[in-house]
C-alpha positions in Angstrom: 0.0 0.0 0.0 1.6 3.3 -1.2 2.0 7.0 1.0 -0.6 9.1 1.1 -0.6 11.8 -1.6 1.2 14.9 0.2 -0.2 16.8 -2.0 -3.5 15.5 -1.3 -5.8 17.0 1.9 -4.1 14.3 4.3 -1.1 15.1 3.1 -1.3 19.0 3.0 1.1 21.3 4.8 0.5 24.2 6.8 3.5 25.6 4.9 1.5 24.6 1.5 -1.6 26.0 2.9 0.0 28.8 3.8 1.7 29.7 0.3 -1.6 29.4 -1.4 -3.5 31.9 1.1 -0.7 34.3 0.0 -1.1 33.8 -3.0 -4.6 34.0 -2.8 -4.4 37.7 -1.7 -1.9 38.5 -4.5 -4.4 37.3 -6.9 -7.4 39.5 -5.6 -4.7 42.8 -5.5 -3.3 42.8 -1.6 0.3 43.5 -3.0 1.8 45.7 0.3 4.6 43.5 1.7 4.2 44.7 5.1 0.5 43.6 4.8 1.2 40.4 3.0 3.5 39.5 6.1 1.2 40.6 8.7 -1.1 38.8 7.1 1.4 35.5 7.3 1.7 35.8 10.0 -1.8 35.6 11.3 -3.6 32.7 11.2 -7.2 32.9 10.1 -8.1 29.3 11.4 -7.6 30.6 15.1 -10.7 33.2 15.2 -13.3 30.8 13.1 -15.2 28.2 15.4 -17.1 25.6 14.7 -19.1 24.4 11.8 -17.3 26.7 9.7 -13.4 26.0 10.7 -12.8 24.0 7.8 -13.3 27.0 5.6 -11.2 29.2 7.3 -8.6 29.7 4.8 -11.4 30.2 1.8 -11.4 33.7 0.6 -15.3 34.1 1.8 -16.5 36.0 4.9 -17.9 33.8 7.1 -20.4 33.9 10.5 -19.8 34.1 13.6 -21.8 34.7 17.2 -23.7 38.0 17.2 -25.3 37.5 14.5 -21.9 39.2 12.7 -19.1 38.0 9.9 -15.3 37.8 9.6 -14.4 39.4 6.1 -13.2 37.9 3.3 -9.0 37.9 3.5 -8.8 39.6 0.6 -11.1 42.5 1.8 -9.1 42.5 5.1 -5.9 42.7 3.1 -7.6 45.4 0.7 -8.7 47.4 3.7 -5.4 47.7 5.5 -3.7 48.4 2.8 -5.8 51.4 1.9 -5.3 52.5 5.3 -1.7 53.2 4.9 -0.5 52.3 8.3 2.6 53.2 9.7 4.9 51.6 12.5 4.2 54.0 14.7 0.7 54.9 13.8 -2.1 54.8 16.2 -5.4 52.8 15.0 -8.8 52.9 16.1 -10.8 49.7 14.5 -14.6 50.0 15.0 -16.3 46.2 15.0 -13.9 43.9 16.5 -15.6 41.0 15.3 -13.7 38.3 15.4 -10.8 40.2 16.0 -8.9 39.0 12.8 -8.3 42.6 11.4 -7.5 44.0 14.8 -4.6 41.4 14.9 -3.4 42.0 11.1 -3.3 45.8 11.9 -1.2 44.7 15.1 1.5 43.9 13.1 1.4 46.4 10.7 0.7 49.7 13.9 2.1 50.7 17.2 -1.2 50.4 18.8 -4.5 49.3 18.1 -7.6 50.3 19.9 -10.8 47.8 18.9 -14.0 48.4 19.9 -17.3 46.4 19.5 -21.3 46.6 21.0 -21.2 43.4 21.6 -19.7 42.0 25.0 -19.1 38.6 23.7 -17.0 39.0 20.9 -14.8 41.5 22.6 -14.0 38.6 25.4 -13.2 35.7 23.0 -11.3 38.3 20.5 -9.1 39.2 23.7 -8.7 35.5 24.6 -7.1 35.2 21.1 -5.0 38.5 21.7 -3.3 36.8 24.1 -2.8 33.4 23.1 -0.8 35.1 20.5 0.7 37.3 22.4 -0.9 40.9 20.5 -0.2 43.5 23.5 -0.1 46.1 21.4 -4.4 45.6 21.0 -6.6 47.0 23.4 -10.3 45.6 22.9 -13.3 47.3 24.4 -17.0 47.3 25.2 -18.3 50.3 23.0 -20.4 52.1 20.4 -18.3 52.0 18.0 -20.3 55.0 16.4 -18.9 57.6 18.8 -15.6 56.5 18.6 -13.1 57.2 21.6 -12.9 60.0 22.1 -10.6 59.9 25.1 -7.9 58.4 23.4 -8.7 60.7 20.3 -7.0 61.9 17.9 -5.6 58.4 15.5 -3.5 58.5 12.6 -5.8 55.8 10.6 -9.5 54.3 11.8 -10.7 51.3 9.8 -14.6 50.5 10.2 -16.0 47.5 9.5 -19.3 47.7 9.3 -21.1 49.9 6.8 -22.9 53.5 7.3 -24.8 55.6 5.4 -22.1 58.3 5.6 -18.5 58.4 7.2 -20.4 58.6 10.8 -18.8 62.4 11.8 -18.1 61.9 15.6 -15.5 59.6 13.8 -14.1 61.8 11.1 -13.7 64.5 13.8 -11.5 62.0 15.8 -8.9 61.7 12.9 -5.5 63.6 13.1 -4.8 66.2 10.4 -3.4 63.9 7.6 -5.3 60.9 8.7 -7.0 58.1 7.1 -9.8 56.2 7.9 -11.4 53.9 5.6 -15.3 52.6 5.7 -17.6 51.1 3.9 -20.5 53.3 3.4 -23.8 52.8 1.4 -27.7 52.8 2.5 -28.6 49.4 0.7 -26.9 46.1 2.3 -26.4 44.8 -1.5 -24.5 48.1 -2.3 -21.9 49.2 -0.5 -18.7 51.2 -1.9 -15.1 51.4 0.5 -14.6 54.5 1.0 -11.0 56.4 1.8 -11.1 59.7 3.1 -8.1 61.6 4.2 -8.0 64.6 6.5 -6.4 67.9 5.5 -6.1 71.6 7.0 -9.0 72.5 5.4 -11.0 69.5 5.4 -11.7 65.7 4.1 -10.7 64.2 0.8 -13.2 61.4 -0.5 -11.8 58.3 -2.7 -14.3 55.5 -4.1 -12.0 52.0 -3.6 -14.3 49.0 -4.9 -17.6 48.1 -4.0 -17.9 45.8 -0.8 -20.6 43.9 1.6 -20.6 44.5 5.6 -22.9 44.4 8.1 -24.7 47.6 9.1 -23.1 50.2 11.8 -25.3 49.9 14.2 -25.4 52.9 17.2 -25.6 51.6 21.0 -24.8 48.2 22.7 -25.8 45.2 21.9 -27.7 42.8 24.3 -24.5 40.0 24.2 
């Protein structure tokens, strides 16, 4: 009786799996290095549970509790990059989620401040945080609508859920020269990412690609 196939599913390698997830991204336009290798070095599998683990390294959102999704890779690796981030850049993320992006953006910022309505998500996102040892995230219990405003101003904000409009208490929380990048649109089949940039004299709006999030939604949620 002969070996297994290694390049069969038995046989398959988490260095194989790995190179194809990579290239994966490349494929759908995540070319940044520094993304591509935060993005290596974070594995997916860790923050989907359940009936849906073995799809974890599919480019495909995907749900989870809360009646939320992790995004597709792709869009993750799209939506940092857009963001720009620097090493020493401050990052607000609104809808932890999971907590996948908040730990891509961990290794691409200084600090990263992630904040979710719902209680439950921010507890197992944090139990991940420190399983792999992400110090630099700081997870909270919030509206993510309002921001924080006590740890205001950032250099970048990412939101992942969509509104009909860059929600303003945000945009007001962005340094001069910032970047924040959202999905905005009024219909939950049309969305568009939007990148807007903060000057002296105001906010510069760019159209990215067309996307699909769950709504912002203001207040706290029940879990």
């Amino acid at each position: 009786m002969s070996d297994p196939d290694p390049s069969g599913p038995e046989g398959d390698s988490q260095a194989e799996r790995k190179m194809r997830f990579l290239f994966q991204l490349r494929t759908r336009g995540v070319t940044d290095p520094r993304v591509l290798a935060a993005m290596e070095g974070i594995d997916r599998g860790l923050f989907v549970r359940g009936q849906f683990a073995d799809r974890a390294y599919e480019d495909t959102p995907l749900p989870i509790p809360c009646g939320q999704t992790i995004s597709q890779p792709s869009v993750v690796g799209l939506m940092s990059q857009a963001l720009e981030v620097g090493p020493r850049d401050t990052v607000l993320e609104v809808g932890t989620g999971s907590g996948y992006q908040a730990a891509v953006l961990s290794g691409l910022a200084r600090r990263v401040y992630t904040v979710d309505r719902h209680r439950r998500l921010v507890v197992e996102a944090e139990a991940i945080f420190q399983v792999l040892g992400l110090h630099n995230i700081i997870a909270q219990v919030a509206d993510g609508s309002r921001g924080l405003p006590d740890q205001a101003p950032f250099d970048r904000i990412l939101v992942t859920a969509a509104a009909e409009d860059p929600p303003g208490p945000l945009l007001a929380q962005l340094k001069i020269g910032g970047i924040m990048v959202v999905p905005v649109g009024q219909s939950d089949a049309v969305q568009t990412l939007i990148r807007v940039t903060r000057s002296q004299t105001g906010f510069e709006y760019d159209e990215l690609r067309q996307v699909r999030f769950v709504p912002l939604v203001e207040g706290l949620g029940q879990t």
